[in-house]
N, C-alpha and C positions, 0 to 999 in steps of 0.2 A: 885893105879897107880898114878904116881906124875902128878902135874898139871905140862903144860912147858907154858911158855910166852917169845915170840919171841919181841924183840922190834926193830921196825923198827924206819927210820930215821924220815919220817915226810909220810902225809898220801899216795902218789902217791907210796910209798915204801911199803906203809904196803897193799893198794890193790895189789900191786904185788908179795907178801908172800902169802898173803891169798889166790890169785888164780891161784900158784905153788902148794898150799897144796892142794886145792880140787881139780886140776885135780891129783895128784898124787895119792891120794885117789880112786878117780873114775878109772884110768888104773888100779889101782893094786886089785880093789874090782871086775872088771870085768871079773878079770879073771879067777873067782867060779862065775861068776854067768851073767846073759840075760841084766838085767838091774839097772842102779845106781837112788837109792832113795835119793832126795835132797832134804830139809829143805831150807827156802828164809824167807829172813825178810825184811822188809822197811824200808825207814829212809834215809837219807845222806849218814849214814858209808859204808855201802853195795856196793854204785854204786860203786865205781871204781874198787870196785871186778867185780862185772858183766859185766862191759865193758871188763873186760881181759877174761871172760868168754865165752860171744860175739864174741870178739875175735878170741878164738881158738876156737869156734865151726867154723864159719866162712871160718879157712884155716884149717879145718879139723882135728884141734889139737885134737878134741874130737865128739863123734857120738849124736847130741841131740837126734835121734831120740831112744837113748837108757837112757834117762834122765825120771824119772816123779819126779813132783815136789808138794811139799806141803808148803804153808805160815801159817805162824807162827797168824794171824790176820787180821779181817776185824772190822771195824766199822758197827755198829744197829744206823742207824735213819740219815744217810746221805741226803740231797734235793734232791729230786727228786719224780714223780708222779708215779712211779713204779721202781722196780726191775731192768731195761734196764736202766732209767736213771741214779738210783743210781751208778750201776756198773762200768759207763762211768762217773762218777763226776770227776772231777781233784783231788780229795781230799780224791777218794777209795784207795784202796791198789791194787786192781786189776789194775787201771788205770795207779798206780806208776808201777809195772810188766810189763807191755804190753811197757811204753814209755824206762825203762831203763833196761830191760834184752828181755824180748819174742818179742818184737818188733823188736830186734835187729838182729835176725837170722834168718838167710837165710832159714835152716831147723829147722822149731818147734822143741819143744821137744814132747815124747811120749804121755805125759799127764800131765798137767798141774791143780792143785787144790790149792783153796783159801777157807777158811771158809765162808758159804753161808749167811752172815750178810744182804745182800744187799735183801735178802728173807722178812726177819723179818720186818715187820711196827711197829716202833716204839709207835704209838699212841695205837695201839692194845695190842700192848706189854705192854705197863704201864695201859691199860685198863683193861688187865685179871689181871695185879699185883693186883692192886687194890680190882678187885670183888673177887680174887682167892687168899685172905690170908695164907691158910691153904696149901697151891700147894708149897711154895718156904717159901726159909728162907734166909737172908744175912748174908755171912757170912765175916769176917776180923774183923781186930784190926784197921784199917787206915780210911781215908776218902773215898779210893779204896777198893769195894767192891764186894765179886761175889754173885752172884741168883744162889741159889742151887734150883734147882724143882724136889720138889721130884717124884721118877720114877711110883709113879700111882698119876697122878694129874687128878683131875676133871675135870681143864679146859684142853679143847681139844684143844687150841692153847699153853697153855705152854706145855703141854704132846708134841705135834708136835715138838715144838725147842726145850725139852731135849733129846729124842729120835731122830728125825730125822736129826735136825741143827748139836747138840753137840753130839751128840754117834755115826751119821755118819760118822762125819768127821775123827772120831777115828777110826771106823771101816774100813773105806779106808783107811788109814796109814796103819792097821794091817794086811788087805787083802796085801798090796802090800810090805807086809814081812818087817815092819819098817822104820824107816830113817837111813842110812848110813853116812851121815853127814848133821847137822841141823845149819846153818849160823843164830847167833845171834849177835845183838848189845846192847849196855846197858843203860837203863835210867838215868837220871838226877839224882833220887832216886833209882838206883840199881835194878830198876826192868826189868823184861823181856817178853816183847810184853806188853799184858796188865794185865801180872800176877802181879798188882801194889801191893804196899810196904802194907802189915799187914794184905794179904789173906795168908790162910795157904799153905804150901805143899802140905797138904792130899786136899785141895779142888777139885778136878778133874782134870782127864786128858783136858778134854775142858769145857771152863768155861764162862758164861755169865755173864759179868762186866757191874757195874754204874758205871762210870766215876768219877772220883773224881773232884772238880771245877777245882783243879791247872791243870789238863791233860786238860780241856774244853779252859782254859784261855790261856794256851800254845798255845791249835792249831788255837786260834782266834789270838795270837800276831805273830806267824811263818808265820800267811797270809792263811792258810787251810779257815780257813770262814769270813765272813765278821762280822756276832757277834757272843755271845757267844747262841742267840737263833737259831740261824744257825747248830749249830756244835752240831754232837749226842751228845747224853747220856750213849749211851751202846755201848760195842763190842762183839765180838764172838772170844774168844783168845784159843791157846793151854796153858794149866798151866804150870807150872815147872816141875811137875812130869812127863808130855809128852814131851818137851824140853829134857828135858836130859835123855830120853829114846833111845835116838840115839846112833849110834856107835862110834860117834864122834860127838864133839862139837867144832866150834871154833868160838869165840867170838873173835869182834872187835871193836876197841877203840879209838877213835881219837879227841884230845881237851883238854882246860882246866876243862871244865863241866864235864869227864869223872872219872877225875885223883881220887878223892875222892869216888867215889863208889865201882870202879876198884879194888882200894887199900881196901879198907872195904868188899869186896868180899873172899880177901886172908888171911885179919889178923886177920879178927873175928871170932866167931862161927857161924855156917850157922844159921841163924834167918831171919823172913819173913820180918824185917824191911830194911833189901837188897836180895832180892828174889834172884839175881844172884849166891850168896852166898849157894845157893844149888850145884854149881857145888862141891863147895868141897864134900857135899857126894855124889854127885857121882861118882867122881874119887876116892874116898873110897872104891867104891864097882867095880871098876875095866874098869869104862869108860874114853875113851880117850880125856882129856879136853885142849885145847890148844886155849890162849891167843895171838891175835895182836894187838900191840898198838906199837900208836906213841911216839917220844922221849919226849915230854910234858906229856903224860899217864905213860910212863917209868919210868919220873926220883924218884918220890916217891918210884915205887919198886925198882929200884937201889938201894936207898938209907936203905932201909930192905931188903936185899941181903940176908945177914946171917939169920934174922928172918925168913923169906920165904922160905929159906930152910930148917929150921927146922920144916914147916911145910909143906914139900914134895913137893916144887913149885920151879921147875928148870926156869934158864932164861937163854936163847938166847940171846943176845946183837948182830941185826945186823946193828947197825947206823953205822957203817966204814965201806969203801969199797968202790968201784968205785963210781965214781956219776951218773952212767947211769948203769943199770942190767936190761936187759932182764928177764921175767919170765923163759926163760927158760934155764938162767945162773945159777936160783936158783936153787939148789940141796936139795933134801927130801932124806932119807930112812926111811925106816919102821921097826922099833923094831918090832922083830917076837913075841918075849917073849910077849909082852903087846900088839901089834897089831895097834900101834899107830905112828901118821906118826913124821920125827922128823926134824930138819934144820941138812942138811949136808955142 
């Protein structure tokens, strides 16, 4: 299925594409089925989707309480003296949820899940690594690394977080029949959540990462912690193989830090040194991947217009047009053929 990428004008334009497309999504998927499955990620790009999302739950554009949701990551070893603090830091992903989408609505959604990081004690966690050699192996090519444990481990606390952390969180996705569409952003280094750059594909569908120092050093200069002993070490992430097991993907992109990975996503071969770069297989195999970015993320694929086409990557250009467009001035259909939503 070709990949499309919509390029909108600058970012207020491109959350209001992106949250044309997932309510369109969600009306038209509701209508085989009870409830819409939604993937959420953190980070800057997101919010101003969510406020349109907010939005139209709000004035009843859409029904939350027929929404459950799943995030894409949590952070292992946030400050805090238990599980309740951690979850409530400024600097969770829960806490980011709760102030710029769940927070915002009037009606909850049906059910709401994050991966249970805030569980894990870090000091314990590097305490079984340590006596429990033989339990786990690391594995990548980068400084970004995941803990594979293997599934009869000795110590009965890594056995706990491969089993109940990471194969739960899977298993609630699969109980609740998939994700319908999974909202991604993209790293500095092309990666996605914290499936970072030179862990494999095959590493798991949920995956417990070290941290690499650049990821520690980032969240201590963005303002997340005050030092870098502040700031975890580990997360509890979905990988790429669980990312793009959704029925749609649509990733968004907004900035000069973007442009370069964005673009190395499309023209490379998919390789783990920009993890994103997995969507091309799997629009290969028939999922619906769909790109927003802004006209700074744009103009390099403009400019490989022809190349990108030849490698199955249609583009949208909607930077012209009124200066003010309502979301719900934007018009979608849906390719029946491929099942995929498209700019009308």
């Amino acid at each position: 299925m070709p990949i499309q990428i919509v390029i909108a004008r600058d970012y207020d334009h491109l959350s209001e594409i992106a949250g044309a497309l997932v309510l369109a999504d969600f009306h038209a998927r509701l209508q085989a089925k009870n409830q819409y499955v939604l993937g959420l990620a953190t980070g800057s790009t997101p919010v101003g989707l969510y406020k349109h999302l907010a939005a139209a739950a709000n004035r009843d554009g859409f029904d939350a309480a027929r929404v459950r949701t799943f995030n894409l990551d949590e952070y292992v070893g946030l400050p805090g003296d238990n599980p309740q603090q951690r979850t409530i830091h400024p600097a969770s992903y829960s806490y980011f949820m709760i102030t710029e989408l769940f927070g915002l609505l009037r009606r909850p959604f049906a059910e709401t899940n994050l991966p249970c990081g805030a569980l894990i004690e870090q000091i314990d966690l590097e305490r079984n690594l340590r006596l429990w050699p033989g339990d786990w192996r690391e594995i990548g090519r980068d400084s970004g690394r995941a803990i594979a444990i293997r599934p009869a481990a000795q110590s009965a606390y890594l056995s706990w977080i491969k089993h109940a952390i990471l194969d739960g969180y899977s298993r609630r996705i699969a109980k609740a029949g998939g994700i319908d569409l999974q909202v991604i952003g993209v790293g500095g280094r092309g990666h996605v959540a914290f499936h970072e750059a030179g862990i494999p594909f095959s590493a798991g569908k949920m995956l417990l990462v070290r941290l690499d120092e650049n990821t520690v050093r980032n969240a201590v200069a963005d303002g997340h912690f005050a030092t870098m002993n502040d700031s975890p070490r580990f997360a509890v992430s979905m990988g790429a193989s669980l990312v793009f097991a959704a029925r749609t993907v649509l990733l968004l992109a907004s900035g000069a830090r973007k442009r370069e990975p964005v673009l190395a996503s499309l023209m490379e071969q998919p390789s783990t040194r920009t993890p994103i770069s997995y969507g091309q297989t799997y629009a290969a195999r028939g999922g619906c991947l769909v790109y927003v970015v802004d006209a700074v993320v744009g103009e390099p694929l403009l400019e490989r217009r022809r190349d990108l086409a030849a490698r199955g990557v249609e583009i949208v250009d909607r930077r012209r047009g009124r200066a003010k467009r309502r979301v719900e001035d934007i018009r979608f259909y849906r390719d029946l053929e491929s099942g995929c939503y498209r700019c009308g």
